[in-house]
N, C-alpha and C positions, 0 to 999 in steps of 0.2 A: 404325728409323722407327716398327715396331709400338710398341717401348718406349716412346717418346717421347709416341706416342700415346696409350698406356694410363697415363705421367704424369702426361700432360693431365685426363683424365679423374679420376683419384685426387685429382689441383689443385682442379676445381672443383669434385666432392661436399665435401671439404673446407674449401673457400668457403661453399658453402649450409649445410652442415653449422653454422659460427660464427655466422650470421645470426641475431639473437634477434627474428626474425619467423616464426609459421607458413608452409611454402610445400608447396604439394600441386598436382604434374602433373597431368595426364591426357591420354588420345592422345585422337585425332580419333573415335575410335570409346567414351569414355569410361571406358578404364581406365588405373587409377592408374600412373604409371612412376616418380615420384617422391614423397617425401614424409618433412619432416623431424618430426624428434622434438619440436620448437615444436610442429607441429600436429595430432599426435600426441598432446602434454598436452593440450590446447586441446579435445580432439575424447573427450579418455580412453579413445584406443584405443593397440594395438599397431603399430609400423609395419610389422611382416609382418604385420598382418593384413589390411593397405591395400593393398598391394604389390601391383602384376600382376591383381586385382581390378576388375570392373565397380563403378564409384559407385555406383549405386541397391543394389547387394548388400548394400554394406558400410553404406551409409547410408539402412535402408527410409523413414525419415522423408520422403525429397528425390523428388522426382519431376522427369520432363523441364522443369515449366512451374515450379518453386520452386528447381532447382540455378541457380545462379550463371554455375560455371564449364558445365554442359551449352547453357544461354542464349549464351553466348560461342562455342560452339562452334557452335552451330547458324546466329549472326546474324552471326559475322568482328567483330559491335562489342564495344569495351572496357566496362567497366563500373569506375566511380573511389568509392571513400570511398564505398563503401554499409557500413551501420551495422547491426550485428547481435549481440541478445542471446538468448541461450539456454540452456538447461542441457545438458551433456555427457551423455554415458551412465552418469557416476560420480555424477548429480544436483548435479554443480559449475553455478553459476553463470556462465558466458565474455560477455565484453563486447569485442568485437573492431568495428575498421573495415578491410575489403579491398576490395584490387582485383585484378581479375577480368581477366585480358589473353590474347588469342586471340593462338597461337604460329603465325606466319606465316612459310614460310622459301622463297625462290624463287616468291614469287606462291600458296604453295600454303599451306593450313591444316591443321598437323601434330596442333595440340591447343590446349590453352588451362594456365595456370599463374593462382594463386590466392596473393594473397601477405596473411596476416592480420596487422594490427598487435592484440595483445593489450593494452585499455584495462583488463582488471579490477585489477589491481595499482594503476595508478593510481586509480583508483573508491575502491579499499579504505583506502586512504591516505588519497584525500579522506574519506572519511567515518568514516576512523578520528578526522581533525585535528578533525571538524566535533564528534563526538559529545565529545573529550577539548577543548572551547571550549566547551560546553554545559554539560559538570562544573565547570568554569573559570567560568561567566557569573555576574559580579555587578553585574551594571545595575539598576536600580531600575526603568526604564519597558523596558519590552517594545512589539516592533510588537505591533499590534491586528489581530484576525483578521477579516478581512471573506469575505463570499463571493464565490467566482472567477468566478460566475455573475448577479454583480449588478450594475446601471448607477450609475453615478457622477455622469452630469452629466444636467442636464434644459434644456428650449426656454429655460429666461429663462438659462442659462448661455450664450449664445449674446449674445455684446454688438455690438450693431451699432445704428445709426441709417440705413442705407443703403437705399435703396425694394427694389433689387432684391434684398438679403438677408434683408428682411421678409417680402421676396413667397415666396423659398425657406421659411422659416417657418409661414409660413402655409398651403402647399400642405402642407407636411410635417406640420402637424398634422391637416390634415384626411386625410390615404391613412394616417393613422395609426391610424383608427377602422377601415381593414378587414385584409384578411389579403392581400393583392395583393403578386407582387412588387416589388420598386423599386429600381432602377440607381440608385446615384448615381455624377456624374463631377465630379473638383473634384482640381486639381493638388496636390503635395505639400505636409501643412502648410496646407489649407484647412479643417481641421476636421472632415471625414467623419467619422469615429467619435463626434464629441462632439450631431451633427447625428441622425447612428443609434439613440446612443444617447437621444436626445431620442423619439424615435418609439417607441421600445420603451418605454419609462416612461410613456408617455402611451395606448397601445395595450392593447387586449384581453388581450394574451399580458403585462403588465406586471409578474405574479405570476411568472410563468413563469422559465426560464434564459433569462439573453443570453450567449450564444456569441460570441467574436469572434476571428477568424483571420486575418492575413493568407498569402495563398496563395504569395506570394513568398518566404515564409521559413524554407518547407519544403523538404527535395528533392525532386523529383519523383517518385524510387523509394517513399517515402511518407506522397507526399498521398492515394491511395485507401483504404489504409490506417485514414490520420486522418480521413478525411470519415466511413468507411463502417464500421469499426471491422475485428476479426478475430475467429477461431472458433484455440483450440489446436491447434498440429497444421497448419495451411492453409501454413505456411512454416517453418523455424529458423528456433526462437525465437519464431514467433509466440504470443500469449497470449488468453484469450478477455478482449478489450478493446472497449466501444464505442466507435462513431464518433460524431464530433461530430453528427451528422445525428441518434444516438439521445439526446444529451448534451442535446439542445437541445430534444428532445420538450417540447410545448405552451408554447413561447417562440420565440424568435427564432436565427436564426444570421445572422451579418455574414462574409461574407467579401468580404476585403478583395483589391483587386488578382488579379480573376479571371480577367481574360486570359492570366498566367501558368501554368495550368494545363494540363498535357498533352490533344490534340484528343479522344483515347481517352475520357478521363475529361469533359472536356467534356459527351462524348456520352451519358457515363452518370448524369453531374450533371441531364442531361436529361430521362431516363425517370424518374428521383425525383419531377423538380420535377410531371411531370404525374399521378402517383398519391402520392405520399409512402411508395412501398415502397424499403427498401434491403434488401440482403442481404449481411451479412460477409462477407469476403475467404475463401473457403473453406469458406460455408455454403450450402448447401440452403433454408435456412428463411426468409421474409422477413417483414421488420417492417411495421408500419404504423404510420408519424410524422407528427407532426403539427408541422409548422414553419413559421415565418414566411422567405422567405427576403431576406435584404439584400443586395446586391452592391455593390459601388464598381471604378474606375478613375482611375487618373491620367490619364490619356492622352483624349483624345475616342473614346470608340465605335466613330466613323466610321473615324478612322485605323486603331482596332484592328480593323476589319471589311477595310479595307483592304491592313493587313500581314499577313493570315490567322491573326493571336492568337486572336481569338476568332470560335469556331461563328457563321453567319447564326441557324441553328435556335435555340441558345440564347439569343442576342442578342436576341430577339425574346420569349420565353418571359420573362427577366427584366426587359425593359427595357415591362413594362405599366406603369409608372410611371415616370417621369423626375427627379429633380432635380441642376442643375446648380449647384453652390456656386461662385460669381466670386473670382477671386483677388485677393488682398490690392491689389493694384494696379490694379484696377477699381475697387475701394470705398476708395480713398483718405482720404477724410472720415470712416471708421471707425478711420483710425490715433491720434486724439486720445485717445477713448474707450477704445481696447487700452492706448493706454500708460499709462495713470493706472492701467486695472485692474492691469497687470503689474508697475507702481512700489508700489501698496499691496502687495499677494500677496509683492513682495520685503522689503519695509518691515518685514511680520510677520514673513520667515522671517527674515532676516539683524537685525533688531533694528535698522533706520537709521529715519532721519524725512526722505525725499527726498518735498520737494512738485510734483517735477515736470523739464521738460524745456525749457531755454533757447529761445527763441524763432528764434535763426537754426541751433540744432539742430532742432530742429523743422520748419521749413523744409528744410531737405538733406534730414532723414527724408523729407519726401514726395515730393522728386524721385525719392528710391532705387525702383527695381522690384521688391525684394522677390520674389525668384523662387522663395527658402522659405515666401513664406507665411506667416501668422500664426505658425507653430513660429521662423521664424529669426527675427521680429521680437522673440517672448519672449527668445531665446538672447540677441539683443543687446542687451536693455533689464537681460537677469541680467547678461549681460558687464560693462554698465555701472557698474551699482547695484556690483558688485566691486571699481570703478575709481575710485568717487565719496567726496573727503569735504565736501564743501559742500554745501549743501540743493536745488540744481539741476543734472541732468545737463545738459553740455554737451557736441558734437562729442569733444572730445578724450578722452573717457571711452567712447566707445564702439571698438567693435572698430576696429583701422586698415585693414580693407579698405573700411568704409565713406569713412573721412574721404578714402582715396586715390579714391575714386566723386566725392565731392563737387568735390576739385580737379577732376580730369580733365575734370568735369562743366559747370564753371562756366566762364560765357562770358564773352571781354574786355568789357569797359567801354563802352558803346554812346555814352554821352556824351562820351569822350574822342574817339573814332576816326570818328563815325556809319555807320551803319547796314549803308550798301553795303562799307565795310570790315569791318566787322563780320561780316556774314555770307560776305565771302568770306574771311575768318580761321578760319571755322568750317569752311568746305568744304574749305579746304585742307586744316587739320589732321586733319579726317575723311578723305580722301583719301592724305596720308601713310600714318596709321594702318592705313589697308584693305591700302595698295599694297604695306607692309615686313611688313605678316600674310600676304600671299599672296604671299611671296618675290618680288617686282617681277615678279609672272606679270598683263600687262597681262588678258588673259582672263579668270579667274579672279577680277581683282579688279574688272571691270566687272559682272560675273554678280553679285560680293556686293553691289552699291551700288544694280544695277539701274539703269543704262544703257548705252545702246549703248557698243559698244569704242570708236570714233569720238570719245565728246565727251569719254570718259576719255583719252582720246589728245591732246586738246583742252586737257584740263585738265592733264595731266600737262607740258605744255609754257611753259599760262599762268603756272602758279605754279613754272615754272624746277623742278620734282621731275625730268625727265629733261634 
């Protein structure tokens, strides 16, 4: 049985041993009991010299609040696809993503295991193919180098005829003349960025950087990172990097989608906004910036104040200015004016001469909702312009989830049948619809329609559905 046992054992060093991923133990008390020779390149060390070893010994760089695996060990939480570049102790370059898993056996936490995927191989490759397609390039026109800090669009880029998307305008020009912050909230695809960047172009800080982030498209392990920059040394792999907050010095920062931001940081976004001092992730020393700050949201404020995404304190701090951008299906009567812009702007790229958009296309366009927003109206006017060889788009050139909206959408013939048949053709099939979505759960589908159980009971009997 000992035999057997100590087979077992020889089996899976043997296993971990073929794995072409770094993996390094540690007990509960932080010394090493495992560690393969992956992590070992990786690291440019010996694996006896890892072995049986306290972590902070072997690695003075790491400390309780920057190890990984000690974080794991202290909190019982996992930690997934954190991303980590550094140079080894041999001055190698390592570009690895790990994860960090706390060793749980019987309720009890034995230690934590650290399993590194090694990205620099692939990195190397890429940038071996990139730089041997540069020796290779014989194009005649080259992209043009613009700066990563400069605005693109201004106020009259802004096409509307709509009172209330004027009156946004207008307000936005004038909180454009001071330094105040200013929420904006406007559903996905309403133009935030192109409204932002209108206020910076026309603002004090115009000379200055435009910063623009959204916060959603970071991970969380580092957004404080990229707001606030680092000092060399503060983590592996850290580098002395600014943060967007010093990037942005004497201009503007937009970040976008702020609620997404950890509460922590929140609260440290906070003490910024009320001096302009930040301090690097592992520095002493602090700056003094001078920024404009933007925010946006998708969602209303309120909701977010309510689902506890975002700080009351902050909320408040940002939101000294307001504007709220109406979605595309509030300002209906601006859809005429988008599609002609977006039918020239295609005209020029794609080389057609489309004079426009069929009149009872036109019409289903406006019943659509539009729940993308100005972005999915362009997507489906490019859609079209792809689909088009006659001089007017019609219905059948645009994407088929629309034309299947329109069917669905259109009501029987009020002249054939009148009125009261009519509308109760329409309730019924509303009522099918609801009743085979909420699996014939009569509850459920009174809640969606918004009346009592009772008349749906009523109804489910009139039109013979039960």
């Amino acid at each position: 049985m000992f035999a057997a046992h100590a087979d077992t054992n020889e089996m899976l060093k043997a296993i971990l041993k073929s794995i072409d991923e770094g993996i390094h133990v540690i007990d509960k008390y932080g010394k090493t009991i495992y560690y393969n020779e992956i992590a070992a390149d990786h690291d440019g060390m010996d694996v006896e010299n890892v072995i049986g070893k306290p972590l902070l010994d072997v690695f003075p760089s790491l400390t309780t609040e920057t190890s990984t695996m000690l974080k794991v060990i202290k909190s019982g939480v996992p930690i997934y696809n954190q991303h980590q570049t550094y140079r080894n102790v041999e001055g190698k370059l390592i570009d690895t993503v790990n994860t960090t898993i706390p060793i749980i056996v019987h309720q009890q936490l034995y230690g934590a295991v650290e399993i590194a995927k090694d990205f620099s191989r692939v990195k190397d490759l890429s940038n071996k193919l990139i730089e041997l397609q540069t020796k290779m390039d014989k194009r005649l026109e080259k992209p043009k180098s613009i700066s990563k800090y400069s605005t693109i669009y201004q106020f009259h880029d802004i096409l509307t005829d709509h009172p209330s998307m004027k009156k946004i305008i207008t307000r936005a020009k004038r909180v454009s003349k001071t330094t105040s912050p200013i929420m904006v909230y406007g559903e996905t695809g309403t133009g935030k960025e192109l409204l932002v960047q209108g206020i910076h172009h026309h603002s004090k800080q115009s000379k200055g950087p435009f910063i623009s982030q959204n916060c959603a498209a970071i991970p969380p392990t580092l957004l404080e990172s990229v707001l606030f920059g680092t000092i060399k040394g503060s983590f592996t792999g850290a580098e002395n990097k600014e943060g967007l907050f010093e990037l942005a010095h004497g201009g503007t920062l937009f970040l976008d989608e702020i609620h997404t931001l950890p509460f922590d940081l929140q609260a440290k976004m906070l003490r910024v906004l009320e001096d302009g001092v930040i301090r690097r992730i592992g520095s002493h020393k602090a700056v003094q910036t001078d920024v404009r700050i933007i925010t946006a949201t998708n969602e209303p404020p309120e909701k977010l104040l309510k689902k506890e995404l975002l700080r009351k304190d902050l909320y408040y701090r940002l939101n000294v200015v307001s504007l709220s951008i109406p979605p595309l299906r509030e300002r209906i009567s601006d859809l005429p004016i988008l599609i002609d812009a977006f039918i020239q702007s295609f005209n020029q790229k794609f080389q057609l001469n489309v004079q426009g958009v069929e009149k009872d296309a036109l019409t289903s366009l406006r019943r659509y909702d539009w729940p993308g927003n100005i972005r999915e109206l362009r997507h489906a006017i490019e859609s079209a312009m792809n689909m088009t060889d006659s001089s007017k788009l019609s219905l059948e050139h645009f994407p088929s989830y629309l034309a299947d909206f329109v069917e669905q959408a259109n009501l029987p013939e009020v002249e054939q049948h009148g009125l009261k048949h009519t509308v109760e053709e329409y309730e019924k099939n509303v009522v099918i619809k609801m009743f085979d979505q909420e699996n014939h759960n009569i509850l459920r589908t009174a809640k969606k329609l918004g009346i009592p159980r009772q008349t749906l009971q009523y109804k489910l009997q009139k039109y013979e559905i039960i």
